[in-house]
N, C-alpha and C positions, 0 to 999 in steps of 0.2 A: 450662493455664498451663505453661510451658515456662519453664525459667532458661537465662541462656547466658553462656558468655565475650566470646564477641564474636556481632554479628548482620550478618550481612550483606543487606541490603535490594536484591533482581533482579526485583521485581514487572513490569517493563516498563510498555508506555504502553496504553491505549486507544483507539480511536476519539474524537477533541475534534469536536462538533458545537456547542461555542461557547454552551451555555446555550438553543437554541433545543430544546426539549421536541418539540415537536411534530415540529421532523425526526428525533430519536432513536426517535421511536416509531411514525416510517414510513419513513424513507429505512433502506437496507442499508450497513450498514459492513463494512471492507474491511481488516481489523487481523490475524485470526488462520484459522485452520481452518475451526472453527463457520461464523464468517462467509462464509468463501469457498464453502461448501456450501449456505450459505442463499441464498446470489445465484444460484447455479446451478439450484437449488430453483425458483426465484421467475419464475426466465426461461425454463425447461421446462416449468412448470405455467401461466405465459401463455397458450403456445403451444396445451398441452393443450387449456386451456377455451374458445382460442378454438376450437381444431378440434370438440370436442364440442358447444359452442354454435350453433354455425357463423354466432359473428358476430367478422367481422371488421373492421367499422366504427369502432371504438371507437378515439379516436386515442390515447389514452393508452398502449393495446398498442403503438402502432407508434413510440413514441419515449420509446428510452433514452437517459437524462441522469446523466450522469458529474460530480462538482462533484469537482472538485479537478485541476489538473495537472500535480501533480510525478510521481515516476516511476512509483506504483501506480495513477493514474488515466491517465497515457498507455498505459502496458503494455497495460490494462483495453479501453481504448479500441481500441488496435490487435487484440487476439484477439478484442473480437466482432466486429468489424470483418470477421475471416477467417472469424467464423461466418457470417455473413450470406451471405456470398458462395459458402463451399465446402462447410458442415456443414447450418446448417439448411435448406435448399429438399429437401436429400436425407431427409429426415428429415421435413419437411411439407412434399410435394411440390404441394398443393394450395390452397398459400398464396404468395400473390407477397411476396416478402422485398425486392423493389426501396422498398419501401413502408415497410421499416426504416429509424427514422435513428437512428444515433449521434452522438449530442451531449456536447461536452466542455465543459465551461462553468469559467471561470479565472477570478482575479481580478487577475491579471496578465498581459502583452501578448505574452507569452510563454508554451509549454511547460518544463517543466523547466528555472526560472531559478535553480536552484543552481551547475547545470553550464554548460558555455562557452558564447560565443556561437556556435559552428559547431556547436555540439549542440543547439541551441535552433534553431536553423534550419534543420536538417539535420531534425529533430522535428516541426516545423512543416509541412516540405516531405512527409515520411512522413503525417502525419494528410490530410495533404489527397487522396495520392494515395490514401489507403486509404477515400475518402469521407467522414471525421468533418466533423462539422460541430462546428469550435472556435471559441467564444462568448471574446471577449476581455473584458478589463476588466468583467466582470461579478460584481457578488455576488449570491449567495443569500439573502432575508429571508422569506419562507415557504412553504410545502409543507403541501397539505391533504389528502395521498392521492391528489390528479386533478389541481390543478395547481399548477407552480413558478413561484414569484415573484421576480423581480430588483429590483435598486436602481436600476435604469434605468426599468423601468415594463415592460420584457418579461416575457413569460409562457410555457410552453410547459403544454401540455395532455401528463400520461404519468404511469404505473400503476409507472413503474420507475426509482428512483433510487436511485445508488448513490454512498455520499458519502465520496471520500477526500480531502478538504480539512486531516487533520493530523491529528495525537494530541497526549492528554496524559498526565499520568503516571497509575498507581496509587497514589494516595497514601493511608497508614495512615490511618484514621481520628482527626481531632481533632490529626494533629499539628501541632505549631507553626508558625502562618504563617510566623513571622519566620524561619523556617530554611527556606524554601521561598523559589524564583523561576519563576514561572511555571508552577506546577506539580512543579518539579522539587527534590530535595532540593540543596540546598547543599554541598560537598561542598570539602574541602581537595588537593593532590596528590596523597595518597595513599587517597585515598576515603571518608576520614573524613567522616561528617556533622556539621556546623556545631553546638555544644554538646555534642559525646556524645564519648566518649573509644576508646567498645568499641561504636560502631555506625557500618557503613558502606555505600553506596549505589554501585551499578555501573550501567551501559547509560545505555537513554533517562531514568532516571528523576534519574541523577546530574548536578547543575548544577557544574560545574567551569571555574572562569575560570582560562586560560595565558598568556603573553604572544603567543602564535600564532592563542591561542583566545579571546578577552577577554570573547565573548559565548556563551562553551563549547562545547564539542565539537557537531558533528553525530547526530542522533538514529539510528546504523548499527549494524548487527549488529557491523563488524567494532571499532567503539569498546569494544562490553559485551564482549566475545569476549578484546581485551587486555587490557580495564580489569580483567575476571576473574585473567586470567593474571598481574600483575602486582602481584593484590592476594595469589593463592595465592602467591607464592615470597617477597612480605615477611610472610604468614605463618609462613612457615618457616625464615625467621631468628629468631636468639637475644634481638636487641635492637632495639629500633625505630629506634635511630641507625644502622642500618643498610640500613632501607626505604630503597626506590628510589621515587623520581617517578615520576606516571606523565607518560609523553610521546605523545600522538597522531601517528601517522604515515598523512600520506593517501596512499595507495595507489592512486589512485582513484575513479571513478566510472560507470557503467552502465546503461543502458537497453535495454528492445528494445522496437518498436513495428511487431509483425506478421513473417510471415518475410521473411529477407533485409534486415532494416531494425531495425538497432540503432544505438543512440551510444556511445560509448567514449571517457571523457574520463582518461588515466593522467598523471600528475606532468608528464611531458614528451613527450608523443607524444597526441594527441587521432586519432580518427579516424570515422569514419561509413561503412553500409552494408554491403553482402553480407560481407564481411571481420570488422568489428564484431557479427554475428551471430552468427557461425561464434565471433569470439574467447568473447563471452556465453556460450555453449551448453558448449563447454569447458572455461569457470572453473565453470561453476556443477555441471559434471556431476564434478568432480576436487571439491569442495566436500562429494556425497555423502558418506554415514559407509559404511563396509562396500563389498569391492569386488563383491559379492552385489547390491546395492541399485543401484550404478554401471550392472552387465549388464543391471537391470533396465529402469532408466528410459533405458538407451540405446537399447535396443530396439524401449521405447511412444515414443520419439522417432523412430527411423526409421519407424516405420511411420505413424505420422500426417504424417513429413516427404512418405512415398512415396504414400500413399492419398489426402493433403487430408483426414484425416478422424479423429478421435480413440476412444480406446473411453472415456471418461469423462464418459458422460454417462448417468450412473442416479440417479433420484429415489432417494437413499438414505436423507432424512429427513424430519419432515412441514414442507411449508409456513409458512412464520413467521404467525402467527397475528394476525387482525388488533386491533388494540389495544383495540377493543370486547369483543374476546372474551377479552382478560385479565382 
């Protein structure tokens, strides 16, 4: 038990699979670390057992299915994309990878319909030529380990899916509905939650209606990152008639989809392609913490830019286990 003066609530969001059980306990989510390691996991140890087996028949191996198409399920879409083509054959040289498909499955007619329409079609035009194969206007209604089921009556046969369709919050145990929207605390200007005086909620998890925002903020790093900063400096005034509002400022938005093929949509300049890649790769590497960490990953970047080829690719945890065996 802990007391506090004030509590600030930064739990962030999880994986939202929508109440459907049975894809959280076989589809892979695509939220944090863990996760990205078990996808990686999951799609190297395929490969393994199909080489060890030496059955490569099975269609389910040969078709990855992507549910979601905002920007962590196109990104997804476009890097295995580049695996297919330039990583894995060198790697299992004895397996035909023409035989891979990438499937992006949406429920709107659209990629990345947050952002403009020259990024959506500029997005569009990048998946196609990278091969994906993008499933429009389609939902997902069940997943039994071997095959996925749509609201159209399609079906696809595969052993791998990975589902970035949305998140929702961390929410504390038994809190009050009534101070929740959709998952998300309530939350006044200054990050106060809805009934509490000395408790407040920042990022994905803070619901805050503006007059620019009415349906609150977007679920962005760079939201939690000010909403933090602006809660620490009216902590540090004398008197609370002194907080400041907070104010979102979009900055912004981005995607990449394979190399050479990013979107870039800013306040008043939008733009697409080789240029938008290049701009990607330099906000995100000036983003690093430490300029130690910077030389780092500039360097695992040129060399996978110059080889086609990455060194991240080690079984470094075991296999997500299959839910029978929990």
């Amino acid at each position: 038990v802990f007391t506090y003066d004030k509590l600030v609530i930064a739990t962030g969001c999880k994986t939202n699979f929508f109440g459907n059980l049975k894809m959280q306990s076989l589809a892979l989510g695509m939220k944090n670390t863990q996760e990205a390691i078990t996808i990686r996991n999951h799609i190297l140890m395929t490969f393994e057992k199909m080489i060890i087996e030496r059955k490569a028949s099975d269609d389910g191996n040969w078709n990855l299915v992507i549910v979601g198409s905002g920007p962590t399920g196109v990104e997804l879409a476009g890097a295995f994309s580049e695996m297919k083509t330039s990583i894995l054959p060198r790697d299992y040289p004895r397996m035909n990878f023409s035989d891979l498909n990438i499937i992006l499955i949406s429920s709107s007619d659209r990629p990345l319909d947050a952002m403009s329409q020259e990024s959506q079609d500029a997005a569009e035009k990048y998946l196609v030529q990278l091969g994906v194969n993008f499933m429009k206007n389609e939902r997902v209604t069940d997943y039994d380990g071997e095959v996925i089921h749509m609201q159209s009556g399609n079906s696809i046969p595969t052993n791998n899916v990975i589902w970035a369709a949305g998140v929702t919050g961390n929410i504390i145990d038994d809190f009050n509905k009534e101070n929740l929207v959709r998952n998300r605390y309530i939350v006044d200007r200054y990050n106060k939650v809805k009934g509490f005086d000395n408790i407040f909620a920042i990022g994905d998890i803070a619901y805050m209606e503006t007059p620019k925002y009415p349906q609150a903020h977007p679920q962005l790093a760079n939201v939690a990152i000010n909403q933090g900063k602006n809660l620490a400096r009216n902590f540090k005034k004398d008197s609370e008639k002194d907080w400041k509002e907070y104010e979102y400022i979009d900055r912004g938005s981005m995607a990449t989809i394979g190399k050479h093929r990013a979107v870039v949509d800013l306040p008043n300049f939008k733009f697409q392609g080789f240029l938008a890649w290049y701009f990607w790769m330099f906000l995100h590497l000036m983003l690093i913490l430490s300029v130690r960490n910077k030389i780092a990953i500039f360097f695992n970047w040129m060399w996978s830019y110059i080889n086609k080829d990455s060194s991240l690719r080690l079984i470094i945890a075991p296999n997500r286990k299959n839910p029978t065996e929990q």
